[in-house]
FITORZA-51943 format. One record per residue: residue in three letters; x, y, z of N, C-alpha, C in turn. Coordinates in steps of 0.2 Angstrom, whole numbers, padded with zeros to 4 digits, always signed. Example, Ala and Ser with C-alpha at 12.3 -4.5 7.8 and 13.67 -1.06 7.14 Angstrom:
BEGIN
ALA+0066-0028+0039+0062-0022+0039+0066-0016+0039SER+0064-0011+0035+0068-0005+0036+0064+0000+0039
This chain:
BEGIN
UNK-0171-0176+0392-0173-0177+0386-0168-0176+0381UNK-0169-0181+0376-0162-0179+0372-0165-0176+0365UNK-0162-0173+0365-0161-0168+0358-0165-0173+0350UNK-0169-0171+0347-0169-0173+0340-0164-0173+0336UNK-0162-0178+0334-0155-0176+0327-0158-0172+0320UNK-0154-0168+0318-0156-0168+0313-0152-0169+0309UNK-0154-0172+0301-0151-0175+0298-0146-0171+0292UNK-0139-0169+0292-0137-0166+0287-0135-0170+0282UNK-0134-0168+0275-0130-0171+0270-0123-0170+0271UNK-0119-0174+0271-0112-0173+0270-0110-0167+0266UNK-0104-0162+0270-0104-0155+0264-0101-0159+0259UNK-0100-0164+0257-0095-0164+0249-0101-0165+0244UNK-0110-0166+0246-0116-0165+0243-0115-0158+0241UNK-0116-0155+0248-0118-0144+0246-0113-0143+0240UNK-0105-0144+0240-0099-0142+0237-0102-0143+0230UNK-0106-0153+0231-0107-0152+0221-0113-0148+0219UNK-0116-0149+0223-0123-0143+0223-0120-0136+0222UNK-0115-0133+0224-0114-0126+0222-0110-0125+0214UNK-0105-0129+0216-0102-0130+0208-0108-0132+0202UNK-0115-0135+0205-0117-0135+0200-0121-0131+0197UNK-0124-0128+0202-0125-0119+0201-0123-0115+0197UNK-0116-0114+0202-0111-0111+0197-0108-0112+0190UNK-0108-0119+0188-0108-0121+0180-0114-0119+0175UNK-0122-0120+0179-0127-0119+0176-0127-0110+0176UNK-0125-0107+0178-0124-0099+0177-0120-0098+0175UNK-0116-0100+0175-0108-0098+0167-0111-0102+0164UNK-0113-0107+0161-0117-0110+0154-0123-0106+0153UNK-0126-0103+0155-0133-0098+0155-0128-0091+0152UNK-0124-0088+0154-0120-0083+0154-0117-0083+0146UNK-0113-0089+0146-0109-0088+0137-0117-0090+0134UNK-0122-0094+0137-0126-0094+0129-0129-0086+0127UNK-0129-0082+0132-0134-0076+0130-0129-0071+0126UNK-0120-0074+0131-0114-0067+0125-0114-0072+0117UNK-0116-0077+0119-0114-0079+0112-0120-0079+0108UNK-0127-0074+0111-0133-0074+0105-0132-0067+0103UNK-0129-0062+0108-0128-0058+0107-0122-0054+0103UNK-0119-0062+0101-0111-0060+0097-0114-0063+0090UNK-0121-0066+0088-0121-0068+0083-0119-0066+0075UNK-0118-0072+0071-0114-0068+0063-0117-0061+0062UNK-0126-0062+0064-0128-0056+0060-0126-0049+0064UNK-0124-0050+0070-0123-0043+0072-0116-0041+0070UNK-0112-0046+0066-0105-0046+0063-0107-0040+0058UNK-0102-0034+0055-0101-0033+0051-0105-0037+0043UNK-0108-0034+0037-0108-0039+0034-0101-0036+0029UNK-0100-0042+0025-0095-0041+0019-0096-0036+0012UNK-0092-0031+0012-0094-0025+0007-0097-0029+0000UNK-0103-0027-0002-0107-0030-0006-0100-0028-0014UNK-0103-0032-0020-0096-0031-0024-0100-0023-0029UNK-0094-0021-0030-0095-0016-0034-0095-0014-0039UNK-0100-0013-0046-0098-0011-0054-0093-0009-0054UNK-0090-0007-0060-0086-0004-0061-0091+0004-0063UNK-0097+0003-0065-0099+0010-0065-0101+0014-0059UNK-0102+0010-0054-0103+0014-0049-0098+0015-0045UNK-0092+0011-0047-0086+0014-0043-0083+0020-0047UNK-0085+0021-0055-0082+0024-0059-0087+0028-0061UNK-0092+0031-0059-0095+0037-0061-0095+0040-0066UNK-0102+0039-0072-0099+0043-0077-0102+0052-0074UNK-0098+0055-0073-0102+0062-0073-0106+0067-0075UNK-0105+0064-0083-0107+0069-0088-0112+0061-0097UNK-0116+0060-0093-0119+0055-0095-0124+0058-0102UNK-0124+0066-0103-0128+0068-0110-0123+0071-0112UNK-0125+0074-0120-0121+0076-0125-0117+0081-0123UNK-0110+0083-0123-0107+0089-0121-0109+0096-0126UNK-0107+0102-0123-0110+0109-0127-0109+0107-0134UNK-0113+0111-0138-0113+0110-0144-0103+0114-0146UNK-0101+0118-0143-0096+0119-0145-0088+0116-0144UNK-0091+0112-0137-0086+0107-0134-0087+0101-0139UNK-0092+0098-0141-0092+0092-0148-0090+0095-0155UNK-0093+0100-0156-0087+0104-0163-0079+0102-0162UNK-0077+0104-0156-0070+0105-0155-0069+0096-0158UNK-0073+0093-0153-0070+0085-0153-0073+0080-0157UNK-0076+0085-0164-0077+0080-0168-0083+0074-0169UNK-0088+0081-0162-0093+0074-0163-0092+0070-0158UNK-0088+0069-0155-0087+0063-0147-0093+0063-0144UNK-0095+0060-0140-0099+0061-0135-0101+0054-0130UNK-0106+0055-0128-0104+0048-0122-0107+0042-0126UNK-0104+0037-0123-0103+0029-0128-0103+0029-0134UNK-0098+0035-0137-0095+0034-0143-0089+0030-0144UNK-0087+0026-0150-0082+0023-0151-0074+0026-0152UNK-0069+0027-0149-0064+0031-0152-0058+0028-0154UNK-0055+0023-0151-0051+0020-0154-0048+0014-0153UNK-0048+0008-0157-0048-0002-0153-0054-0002-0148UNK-0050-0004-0143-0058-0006-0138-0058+0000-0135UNK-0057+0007-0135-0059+0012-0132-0064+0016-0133UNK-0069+0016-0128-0072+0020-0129-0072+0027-0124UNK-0079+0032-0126-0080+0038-0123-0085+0037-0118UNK-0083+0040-0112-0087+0036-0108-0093+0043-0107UNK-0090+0050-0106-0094+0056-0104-0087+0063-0106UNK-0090+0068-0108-0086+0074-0109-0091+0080-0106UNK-0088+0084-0101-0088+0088-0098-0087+0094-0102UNK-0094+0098-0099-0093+0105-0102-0085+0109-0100UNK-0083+0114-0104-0077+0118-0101-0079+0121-0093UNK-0074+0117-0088-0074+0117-0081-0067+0120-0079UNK-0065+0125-0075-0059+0127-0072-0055+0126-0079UNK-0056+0130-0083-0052+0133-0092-0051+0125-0096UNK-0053+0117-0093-0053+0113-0097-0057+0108-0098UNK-0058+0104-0101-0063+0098-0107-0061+0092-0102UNK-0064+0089-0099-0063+0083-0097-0066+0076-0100UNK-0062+0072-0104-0066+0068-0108-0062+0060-0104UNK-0068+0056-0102-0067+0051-0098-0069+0046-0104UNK-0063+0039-0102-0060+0036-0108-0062+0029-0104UNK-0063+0023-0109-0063+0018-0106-0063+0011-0110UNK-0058+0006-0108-0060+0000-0112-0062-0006-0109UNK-0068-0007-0105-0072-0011-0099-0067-0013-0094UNK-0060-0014-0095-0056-0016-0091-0054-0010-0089UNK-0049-0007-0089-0048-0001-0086-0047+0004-0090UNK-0047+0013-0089-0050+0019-0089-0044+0025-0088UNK-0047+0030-0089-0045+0036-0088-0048+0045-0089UNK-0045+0049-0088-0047+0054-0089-0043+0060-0094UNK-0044+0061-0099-0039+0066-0103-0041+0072-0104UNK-0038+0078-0098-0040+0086-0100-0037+0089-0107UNK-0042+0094-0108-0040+0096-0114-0038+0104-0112UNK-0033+0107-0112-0035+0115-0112-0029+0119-0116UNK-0032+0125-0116-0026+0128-0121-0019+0127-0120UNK-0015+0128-0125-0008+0126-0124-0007+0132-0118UNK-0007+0139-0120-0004+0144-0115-0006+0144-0106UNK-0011+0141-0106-0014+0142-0100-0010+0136-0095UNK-0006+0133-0097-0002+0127-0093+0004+0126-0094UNK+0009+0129-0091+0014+0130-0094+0020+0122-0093UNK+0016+0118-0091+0018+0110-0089+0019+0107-0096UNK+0024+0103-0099+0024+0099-0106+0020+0095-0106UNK+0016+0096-0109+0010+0089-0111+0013+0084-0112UNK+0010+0077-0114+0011+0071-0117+0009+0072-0123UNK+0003+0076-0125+0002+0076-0132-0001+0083-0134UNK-0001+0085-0140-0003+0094-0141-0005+0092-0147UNK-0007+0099-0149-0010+0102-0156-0006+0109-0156UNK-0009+0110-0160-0006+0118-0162-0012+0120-0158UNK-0016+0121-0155-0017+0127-0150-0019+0123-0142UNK-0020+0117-0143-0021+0113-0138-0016+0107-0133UNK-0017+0108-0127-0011+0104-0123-0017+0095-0120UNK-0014+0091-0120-0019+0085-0117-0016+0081-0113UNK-0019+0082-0106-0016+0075-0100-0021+0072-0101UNK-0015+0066-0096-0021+0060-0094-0019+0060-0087UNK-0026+0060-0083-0028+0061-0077-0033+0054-0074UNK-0033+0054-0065-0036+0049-0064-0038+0041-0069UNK-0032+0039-0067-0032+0033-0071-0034+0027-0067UNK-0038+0020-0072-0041+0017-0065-0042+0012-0070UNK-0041+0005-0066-0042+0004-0058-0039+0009-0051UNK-0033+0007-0056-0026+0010-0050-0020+0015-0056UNK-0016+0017-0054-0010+0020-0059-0005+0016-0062UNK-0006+0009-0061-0002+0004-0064-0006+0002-0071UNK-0011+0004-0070-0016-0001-0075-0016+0003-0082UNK-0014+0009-0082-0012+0012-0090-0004+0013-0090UNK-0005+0009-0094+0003+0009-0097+0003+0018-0103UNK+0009+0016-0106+0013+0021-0110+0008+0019-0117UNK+0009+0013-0118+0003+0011-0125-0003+0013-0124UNK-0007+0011-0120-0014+0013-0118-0014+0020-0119UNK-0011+0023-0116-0013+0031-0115-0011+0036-0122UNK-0006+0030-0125-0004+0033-0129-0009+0035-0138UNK-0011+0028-0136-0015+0026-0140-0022+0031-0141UNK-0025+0033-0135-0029+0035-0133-0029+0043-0134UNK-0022+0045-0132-0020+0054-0133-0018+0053-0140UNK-0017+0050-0147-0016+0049-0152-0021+0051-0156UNK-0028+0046-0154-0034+0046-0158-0037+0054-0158UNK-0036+0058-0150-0040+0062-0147-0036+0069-0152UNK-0031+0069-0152-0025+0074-0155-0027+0074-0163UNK-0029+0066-0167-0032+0068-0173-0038+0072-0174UNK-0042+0071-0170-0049+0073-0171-0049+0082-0170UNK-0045+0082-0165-0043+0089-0164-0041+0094-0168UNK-0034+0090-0173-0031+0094-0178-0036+0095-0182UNK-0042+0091-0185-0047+0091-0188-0050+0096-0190UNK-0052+0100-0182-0058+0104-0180-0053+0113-0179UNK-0049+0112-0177-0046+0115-0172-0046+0123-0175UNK-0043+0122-0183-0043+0129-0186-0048+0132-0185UNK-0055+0128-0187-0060+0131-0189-0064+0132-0183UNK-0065+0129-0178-0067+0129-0170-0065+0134-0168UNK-0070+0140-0165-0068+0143-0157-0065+0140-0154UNK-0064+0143-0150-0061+0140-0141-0069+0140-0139UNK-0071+0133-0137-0075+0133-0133-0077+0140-0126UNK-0083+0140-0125-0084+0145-0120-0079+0144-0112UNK-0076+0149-0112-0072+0147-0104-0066+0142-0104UNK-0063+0143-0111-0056+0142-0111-0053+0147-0109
């Protein structure tokens, strides 16, 4: 009796059968890492920032009634000099006045504290009082010698103003 044949496909059928197996599993494969890489699982791009919420004003109410004696009345979004304005003044904090200054493009900060308590040369004085400029912004390129000068100018008037007749604020 002879044997039934049976009938095989030539291997170079199985070979494309496996290869295409194999493609449709690597193609099934990248589509699920690239659902899983989608934009939104990217990082998003830092939302853009005011300048007041990068710049904080801190002191957004009227400073002590003896802190605005000294300064003539200043207080937040008062006008002080060109396009400068007052952005917030700080009660007396660690023996000084912090009065935050601004012209919508960029900013500063100028302590006020007594001349003795700081034996550093000010940029600008009074006769009992010493004044920097601190935290400058954007960056410390963006206040020139004019700007700051201009600014420690108007604040040293108003000063001389008050200054005989003014206590030292409390916690100078």
């Amino acid at each position: 009796m002879t044997r039934p044949r049976i009938r095989r496909p030539p291997r170079s059928t199985g070979a494309l059968m496996g290869f295409a197996v194999l493609g449709a599993s690597a193609l099934i494969i990248s589509v699920i890492i690239s659902a899983i890489r989608s934009p939104s699982s990217e990082p998003a791009p830092a939302p853009a920032v005011s300048a007041p919420d990068r710049y904080p004003n801190e002191w957004p109410n009227p400073p002590p009634s003896d802190v605005a004696t000294l300064l003539g009345g200043l207080g937040p979004n008062t006008p002080l000099v060109g396009r400068w304005r007052v952005r917030g003044i700080s009660a007396v904090t660690n023996g000084r006045i912090v009065i935050d200054v601004d012209r919508g493009d960029i900013g500063m900060r100028v302590w006020v504290v007594r001349k003795e308590s700081d034996p550093r040369k000010p940029p600008a004085e009074t006769a009992r009082y010493a004044l920097y400029t601190a935290q400058p912004r954007p960056n410390a390129d963006s206040i020139d010698d004019q700007a700051s000068g201009e600014v420690l100018g108007a604040l040293v008037e108003r000063i001389k103003q008050t200054e005989a007749s003014a206590p030292f604020p409390a916690g100078m």
